[in-house]
C-alpha positions in Angstrom: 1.9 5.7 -27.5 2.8 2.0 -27.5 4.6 2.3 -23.8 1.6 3.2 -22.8 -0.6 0.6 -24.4 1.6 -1.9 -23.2 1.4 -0.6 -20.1 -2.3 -0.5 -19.7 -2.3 -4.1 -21.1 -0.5 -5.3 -18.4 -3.1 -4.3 -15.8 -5.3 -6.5 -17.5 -2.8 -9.4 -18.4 0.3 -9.9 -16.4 1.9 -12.5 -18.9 4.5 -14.2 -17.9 4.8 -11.9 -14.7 1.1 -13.5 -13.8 2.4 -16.1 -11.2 5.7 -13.5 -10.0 5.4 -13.2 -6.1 5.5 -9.6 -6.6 2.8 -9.4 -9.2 0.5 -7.2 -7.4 3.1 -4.9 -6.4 3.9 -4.7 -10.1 0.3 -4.3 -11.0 -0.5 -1.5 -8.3 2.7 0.6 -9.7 2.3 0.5 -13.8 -1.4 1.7 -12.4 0.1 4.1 -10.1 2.6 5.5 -12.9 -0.4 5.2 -15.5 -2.3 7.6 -12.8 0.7 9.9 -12.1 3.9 9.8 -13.9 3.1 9.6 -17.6 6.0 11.9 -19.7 8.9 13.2 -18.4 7.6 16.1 -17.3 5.2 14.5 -15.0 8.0 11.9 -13.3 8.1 11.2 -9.7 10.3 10.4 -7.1 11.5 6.4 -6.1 10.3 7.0 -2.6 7.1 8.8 -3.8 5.9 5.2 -5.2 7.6 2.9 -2.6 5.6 5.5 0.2 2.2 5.1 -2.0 2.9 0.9 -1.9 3.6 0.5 1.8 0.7 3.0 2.6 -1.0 0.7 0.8 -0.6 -2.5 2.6 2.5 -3.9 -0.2 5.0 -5.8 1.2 8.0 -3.6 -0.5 10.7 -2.8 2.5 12.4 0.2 0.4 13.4 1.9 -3.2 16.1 -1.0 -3.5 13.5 -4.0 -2.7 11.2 -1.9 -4.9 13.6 -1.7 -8.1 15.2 -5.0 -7.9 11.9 -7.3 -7.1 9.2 -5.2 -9.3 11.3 -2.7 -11.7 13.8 -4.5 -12.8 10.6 -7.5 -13.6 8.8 -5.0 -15.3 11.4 -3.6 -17.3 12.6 -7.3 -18.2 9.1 -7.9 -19.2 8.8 -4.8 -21.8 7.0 -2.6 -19.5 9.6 0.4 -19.4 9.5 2.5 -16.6 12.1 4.9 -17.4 14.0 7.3 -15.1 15.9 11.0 -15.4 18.3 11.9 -12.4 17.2 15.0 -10.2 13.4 14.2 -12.2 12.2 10.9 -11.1 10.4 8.0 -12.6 8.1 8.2 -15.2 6.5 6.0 -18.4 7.6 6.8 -21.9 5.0 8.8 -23.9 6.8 10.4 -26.6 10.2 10.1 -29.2 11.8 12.5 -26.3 11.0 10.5 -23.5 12.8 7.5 -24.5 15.7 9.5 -26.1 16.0 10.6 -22.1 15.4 7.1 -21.3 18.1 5.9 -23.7 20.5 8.1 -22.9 20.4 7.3 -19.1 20.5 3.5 -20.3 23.8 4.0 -22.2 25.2 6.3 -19.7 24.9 3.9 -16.9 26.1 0.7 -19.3 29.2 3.4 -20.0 30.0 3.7 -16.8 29.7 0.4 -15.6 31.9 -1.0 -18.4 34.6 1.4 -17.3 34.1 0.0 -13.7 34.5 -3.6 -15.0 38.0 -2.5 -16.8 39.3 -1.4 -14.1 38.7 -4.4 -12.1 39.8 -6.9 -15.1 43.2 -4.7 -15.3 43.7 -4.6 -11.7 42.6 -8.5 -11.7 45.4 -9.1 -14.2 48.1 -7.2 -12.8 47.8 -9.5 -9.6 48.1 -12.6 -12.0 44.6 -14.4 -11.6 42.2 -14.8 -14.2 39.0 -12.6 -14.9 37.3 -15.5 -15.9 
C-alpha cells in the first residue's frame, strides 16, 4: 500500500511541508485519516475532520480553509487524500480506491474545462482577448 506508506512517513517527516504554517494541522489529519478513513469504504465526511481539528485546538475556520490551506498542500505534496461524493474522504489503499479517486479527478478537470469554454467563447464573442 504505498499511499499508505507515504502517508505514515509523513508523520514522521513533513518534507518540504516541514516549515508550512499549517504543518501541524496537516500532520494531525493524515494521522486522523490513517486512524479513521483508510479505503473507500471507511471514508468520512469534510466536516467530520474539520469538527475533530477545531475540537482539538487547530486553527482551521471551516471545510473550505481546511481543503485549500492543508488538502490541497497535502495532495500537492504526494500525500493523496482522495474523495467520493455522497461517501467522504478517505486514503487510497487499493487499485479500486484510486480508480474512484481518478475518476472523481477527471470528472471534476471535465467539468471545469467545459466551464472555461464557455467563458473563452463568451469572452470572444464580446471581442476581448482570453489571454
Amino acid at each position: 500500500m504505498p499511499f499508505i506508506a507515504r502517508a505514515q512517513s509523513f508523520l514522521v517527516d513533513q518534507g518540504p511541508l516541514s516549515n508550512h504554517k499549517k504543518n501541524p494541522e496537516m500532520v494531525e489529519t493524515v494521522r486522523f485519516m490513517l486512524e479513521h478513513a483508510v479505503g473507500v469504504d471507511h471514508a468520512i465526511a469534510t466536516q467530520r475532520i474539520v469538527d475533530h481539528l477545531q475540537e482539538n485546538g487547530y486553527d482551521i475556520r471551516n471545510k473550505e480553509d481546511w481543503q485549500i490551506t492543508v488538502l490541497g498542500p497535502l495532495r500537492e505534496n504526494g500525500i493523496i487524500i482522495g474523495s467520493k461524493r455522497s461517501k467522504g474522504m478517505f486514503l487510497i489503499s487499493s487499485e479500486f480506491d484510486a480508480r474512484i479517486v481518478v475518476s472523481q479527478m477527471q470528472e471534476r478537470i471535465s467539468k471545469e474545462s467545459e466551464r472555461l469554454q464557455l467563458l473563452i467563447d463568451m469572452v470572444s464573442e464580446v471581442g476581448w482577448s482570453p489571454n
